[in-house]
C-alpha positions as CSV (number, residue, x, y, z in Angstrom):
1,X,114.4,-20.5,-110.2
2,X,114.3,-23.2,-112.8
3,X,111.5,-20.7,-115.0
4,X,114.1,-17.9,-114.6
5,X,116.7,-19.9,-115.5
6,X,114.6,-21.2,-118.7
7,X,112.9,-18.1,-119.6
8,X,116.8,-16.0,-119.8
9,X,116.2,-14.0,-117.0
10,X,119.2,-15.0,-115.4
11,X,122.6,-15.8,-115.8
12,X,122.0,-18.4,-113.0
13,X,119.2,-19.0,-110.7
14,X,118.7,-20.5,-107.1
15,X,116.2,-21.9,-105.3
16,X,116.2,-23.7,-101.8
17,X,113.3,-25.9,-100.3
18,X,112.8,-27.5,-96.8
19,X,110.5,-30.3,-98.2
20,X,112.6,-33.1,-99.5
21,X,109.6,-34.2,-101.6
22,X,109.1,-30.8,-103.3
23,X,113.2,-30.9,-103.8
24,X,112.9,-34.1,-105.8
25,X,110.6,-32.8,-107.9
26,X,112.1,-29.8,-108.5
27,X,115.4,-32.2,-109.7
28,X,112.7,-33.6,-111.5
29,X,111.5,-30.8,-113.8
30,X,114.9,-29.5,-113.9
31,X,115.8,-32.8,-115.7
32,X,113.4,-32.7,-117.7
33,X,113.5,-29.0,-118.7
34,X,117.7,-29.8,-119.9
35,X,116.9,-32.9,-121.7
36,X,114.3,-30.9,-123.6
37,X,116.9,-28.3,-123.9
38,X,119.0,-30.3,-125.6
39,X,116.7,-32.1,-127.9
40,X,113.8,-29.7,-129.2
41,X,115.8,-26.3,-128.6
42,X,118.8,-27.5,-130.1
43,X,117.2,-28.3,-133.8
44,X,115.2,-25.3,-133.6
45,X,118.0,-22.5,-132.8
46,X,121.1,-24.4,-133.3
47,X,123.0,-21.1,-132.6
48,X,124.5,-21.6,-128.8
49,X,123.8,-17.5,-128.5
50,X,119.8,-17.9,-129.1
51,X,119.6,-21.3,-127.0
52,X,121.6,-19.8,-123.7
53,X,120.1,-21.0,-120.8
54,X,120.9,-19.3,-117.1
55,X,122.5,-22.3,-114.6
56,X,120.3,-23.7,-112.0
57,X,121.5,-24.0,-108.6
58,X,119.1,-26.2,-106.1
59,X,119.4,-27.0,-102.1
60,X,117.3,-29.1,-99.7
61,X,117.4,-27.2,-96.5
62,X,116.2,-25.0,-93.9
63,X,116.7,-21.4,-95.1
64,X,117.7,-20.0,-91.6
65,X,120.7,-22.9,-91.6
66,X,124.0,-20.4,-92.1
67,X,125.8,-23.0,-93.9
68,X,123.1,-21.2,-97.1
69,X,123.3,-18.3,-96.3
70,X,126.1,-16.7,-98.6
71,X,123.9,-18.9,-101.2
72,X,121.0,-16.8,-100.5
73,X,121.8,-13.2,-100.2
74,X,124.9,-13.1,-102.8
75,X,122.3,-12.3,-105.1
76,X,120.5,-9.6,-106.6
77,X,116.9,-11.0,-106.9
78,X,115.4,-13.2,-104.5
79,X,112.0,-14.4,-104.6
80,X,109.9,-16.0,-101.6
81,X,107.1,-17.7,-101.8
82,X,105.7,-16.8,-98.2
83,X,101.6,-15.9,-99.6
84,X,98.7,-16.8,-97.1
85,X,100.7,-16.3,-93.9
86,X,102.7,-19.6,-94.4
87,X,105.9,-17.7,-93.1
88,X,104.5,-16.2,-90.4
89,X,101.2,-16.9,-88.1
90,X,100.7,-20.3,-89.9
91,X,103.7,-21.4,-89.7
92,X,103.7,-24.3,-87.0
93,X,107.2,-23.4,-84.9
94,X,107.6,-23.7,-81.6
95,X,109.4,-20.7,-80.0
96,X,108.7,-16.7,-81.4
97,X,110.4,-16.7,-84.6
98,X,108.7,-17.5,-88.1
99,X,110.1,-18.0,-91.4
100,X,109.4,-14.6,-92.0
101,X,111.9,-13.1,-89.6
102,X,114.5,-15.3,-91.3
103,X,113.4,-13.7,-94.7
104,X,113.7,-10.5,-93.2
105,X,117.3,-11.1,-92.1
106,X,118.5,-12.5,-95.2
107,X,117.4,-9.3,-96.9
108,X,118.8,-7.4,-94.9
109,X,122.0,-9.0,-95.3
110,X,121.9,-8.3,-99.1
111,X,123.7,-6.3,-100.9
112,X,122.6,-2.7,-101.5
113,X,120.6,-2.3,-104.9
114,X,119.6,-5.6,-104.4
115,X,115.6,-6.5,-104.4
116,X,113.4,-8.8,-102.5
117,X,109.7,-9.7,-103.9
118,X,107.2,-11.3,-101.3
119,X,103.8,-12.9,-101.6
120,X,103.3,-11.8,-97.3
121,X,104.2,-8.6,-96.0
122,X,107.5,-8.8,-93.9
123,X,107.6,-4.9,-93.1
124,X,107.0,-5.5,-89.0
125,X,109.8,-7.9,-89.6
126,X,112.2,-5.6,-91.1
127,X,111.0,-2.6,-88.9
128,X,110.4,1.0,-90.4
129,X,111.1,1.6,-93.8
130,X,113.6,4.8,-94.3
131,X,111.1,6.8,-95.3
132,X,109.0,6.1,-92.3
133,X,112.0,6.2,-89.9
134,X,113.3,9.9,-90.9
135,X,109.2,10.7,-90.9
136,X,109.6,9.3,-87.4
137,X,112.2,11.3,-86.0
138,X,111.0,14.6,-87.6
139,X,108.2,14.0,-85.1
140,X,110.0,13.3,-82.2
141,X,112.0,16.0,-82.9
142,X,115.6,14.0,-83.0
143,X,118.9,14.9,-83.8
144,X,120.2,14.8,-87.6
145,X,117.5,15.5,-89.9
146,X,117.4,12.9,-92.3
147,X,120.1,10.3,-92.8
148,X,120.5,7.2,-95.0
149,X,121.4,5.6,-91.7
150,X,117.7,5.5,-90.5
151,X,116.8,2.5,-92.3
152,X,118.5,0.1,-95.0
153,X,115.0,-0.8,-97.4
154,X,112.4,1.0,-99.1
155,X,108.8,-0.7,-100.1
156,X,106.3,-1.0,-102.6
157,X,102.9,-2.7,-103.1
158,X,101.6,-4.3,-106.3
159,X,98.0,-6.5,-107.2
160,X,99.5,-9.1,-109.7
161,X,96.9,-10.0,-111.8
162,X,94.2,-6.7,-111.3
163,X,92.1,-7.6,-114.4
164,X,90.9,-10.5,-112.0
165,X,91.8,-13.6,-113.7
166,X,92.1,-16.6,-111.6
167,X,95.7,-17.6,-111.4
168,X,95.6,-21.2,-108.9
169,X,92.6,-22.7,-107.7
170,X,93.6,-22.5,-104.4
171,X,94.0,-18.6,-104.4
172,X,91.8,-15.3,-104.5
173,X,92.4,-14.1,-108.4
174,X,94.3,-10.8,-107.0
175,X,96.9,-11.2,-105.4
176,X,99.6,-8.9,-103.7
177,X,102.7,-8.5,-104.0
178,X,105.8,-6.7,-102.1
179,X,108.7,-5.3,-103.3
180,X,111.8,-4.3,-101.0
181,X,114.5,-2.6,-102.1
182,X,117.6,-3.0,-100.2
183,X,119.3,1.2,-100.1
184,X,122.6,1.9,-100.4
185,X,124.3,3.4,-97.4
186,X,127.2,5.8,-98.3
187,X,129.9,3.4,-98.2
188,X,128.6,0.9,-95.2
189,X,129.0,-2.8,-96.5
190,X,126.3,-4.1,-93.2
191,X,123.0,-2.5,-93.1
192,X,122.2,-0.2,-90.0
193,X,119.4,1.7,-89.0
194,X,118.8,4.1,-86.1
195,X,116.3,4.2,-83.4
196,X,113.2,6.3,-83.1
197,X,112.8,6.2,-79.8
198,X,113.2,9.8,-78.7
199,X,113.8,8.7,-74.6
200,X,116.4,6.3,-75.5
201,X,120.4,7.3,-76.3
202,X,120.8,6.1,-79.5
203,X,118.6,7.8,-81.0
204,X,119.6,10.9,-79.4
205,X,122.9,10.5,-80.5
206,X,121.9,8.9,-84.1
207,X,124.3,5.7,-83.8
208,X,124.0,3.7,-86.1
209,X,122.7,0.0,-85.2
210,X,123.5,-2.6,-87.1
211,X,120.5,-4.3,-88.8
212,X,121.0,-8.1,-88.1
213,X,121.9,-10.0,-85.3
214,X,122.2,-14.0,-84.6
215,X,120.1,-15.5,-82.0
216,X,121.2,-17.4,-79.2
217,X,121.1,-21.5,-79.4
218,X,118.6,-23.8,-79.4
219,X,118.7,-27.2,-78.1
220,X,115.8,-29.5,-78.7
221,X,114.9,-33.5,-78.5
222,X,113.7,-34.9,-81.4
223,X,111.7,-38.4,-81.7
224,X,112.5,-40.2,-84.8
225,X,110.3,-42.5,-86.5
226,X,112.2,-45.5,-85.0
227,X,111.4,-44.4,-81.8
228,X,114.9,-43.3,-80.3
229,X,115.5,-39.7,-79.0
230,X,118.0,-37.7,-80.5
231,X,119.0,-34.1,-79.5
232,X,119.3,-31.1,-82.2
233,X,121.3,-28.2,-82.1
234,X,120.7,-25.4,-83.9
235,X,122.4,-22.1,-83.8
236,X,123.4,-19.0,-85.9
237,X,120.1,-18.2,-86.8
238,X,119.7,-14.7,-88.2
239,X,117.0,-12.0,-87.7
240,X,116.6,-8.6,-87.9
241,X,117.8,-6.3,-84.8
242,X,116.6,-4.1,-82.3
243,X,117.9,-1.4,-80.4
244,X,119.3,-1.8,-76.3
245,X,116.0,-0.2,-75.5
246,X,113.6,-2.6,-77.2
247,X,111.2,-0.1,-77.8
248,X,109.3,-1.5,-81.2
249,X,108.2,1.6,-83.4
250,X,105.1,0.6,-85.5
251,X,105.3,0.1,-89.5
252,X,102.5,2.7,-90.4
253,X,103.2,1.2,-94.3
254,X,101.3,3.8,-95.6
255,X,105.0,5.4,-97.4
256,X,104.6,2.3,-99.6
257,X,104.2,2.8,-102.8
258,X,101.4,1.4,-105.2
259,X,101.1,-0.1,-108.2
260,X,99.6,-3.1,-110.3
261,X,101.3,-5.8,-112.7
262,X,98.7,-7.1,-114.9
263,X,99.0,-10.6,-116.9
């Protein structure tokens, strides 16, 4: 967020990290960036219109907290930083949610038009694509034709970085990138999407099922460092839906589109 901010790519930009150490530094360089600001910029383009600079908005926290929530989605970029699986299978939680599911709900609860970029693939998180999902009912022969009701998010697959240039040290020198675009749905304010399941009612009857839901809550003991016991709860959680019947219909992916950014 601070680059974007920086670079006038935004009016404002915000950014939210779970490691306090990473937040301080991000403080840090934020600091830093609007001393510069005002020292070196400001004798080089003294005109306020050339020197604009977007505002910078940080928070330490967990992204699935609801008390960010609003601060999250009420935006119409987000970025997320989830490359090499660190959202989802190597992600060390207890229980069967990953980061990645919360991702996947917070997109969803974005505002149409809006667009998420990923370094991971969250597309088995978000379930089928609307593309996929009207593909999926033509087969199973349901009800409606297609409808913008069938899913709330298209997808799109890039290689950042083709010519093969190595970007970190600690990467491969291609790496991918995902694109989802939250679709506008007539005049619905929540996402829905509708069920390809051609046994179950739902999707018989094409109603519309709203795309997020909040899970139930947790309660968990916690040692701290000074030894005593100390009990967290932790609830409001959001992650993507699923119909009554539960029946999961795979992400095939191959309606997402492809194409490259080269730097």
């Amino acid at each position: 967020p601070i680059q974007a901010a920086y670079t006038g790519l935004v009016k404002e930009a915000r950014g939210i990290e779970l490691v306090h150490d990473r937040h301080l530094v991000a403080e840090q360089m934020q600091q830093c960036l609007f001393e510069q600001r005002l020292g070196i910029f400001n004798r080089t383009w003294p005109q306020p219109a050339i020197n604009a600079v977007g505002r910078v908005r940080l928070r330490h926290g967990k992204l699935e907290d609801p008390a960010h929530r609003s601060f999250l989605v009420e935006v119409d970029l987000a970025i997320v930083n989830n490359a090499h699986g660190v959202f989802a299978e190597r992600a060390e939680m207890k229980g069967n949610f990953k980061p990645d599911h919360y991702v996947a709900g917070l997109f969803a609860a974005m505002k149409p038009g809006s667009v998420m970029f990923t370094f991971y693939a969250i597309d088995r998180k978000l379930g089928l694509s609307r593309s996929e999902a009207n593909d999926m009912r033509r087969k199973q022969k349901l009800n409606g034709g297609d409808s913008e009701c069938a899913s709330f998010y298209e997808s799109e697959e890039f290689d950042l970085n083709k010519v093969g240039e190595q970007m970190v040290d600690w990467g491969a020198s291609i790496q991918k990138v995902y694109k989802y675009t939250r679709l506008k749905q007539g005049d619905r304010k929540e996402a829905v999407f509708l069920c390809c399941n051609p046994k179950c009612n739902n999707a018989k009857n094409c109603v519309p099922i709203k795309a997020t839901r909040e899970l139930e809550p947790t309660v968990e003991k916690k040692k701290l460092p000074d030894g005593t016991v100390t009990t967290i709860r932790e609830e409001g959680k959001m992650v993507v839906n699923e119909c009554e019947c539960r029946v999961v219909m795979p992400t095939s992916q191959r309606s997402r589109r492809s194409g490259k950014f080269e730097i």
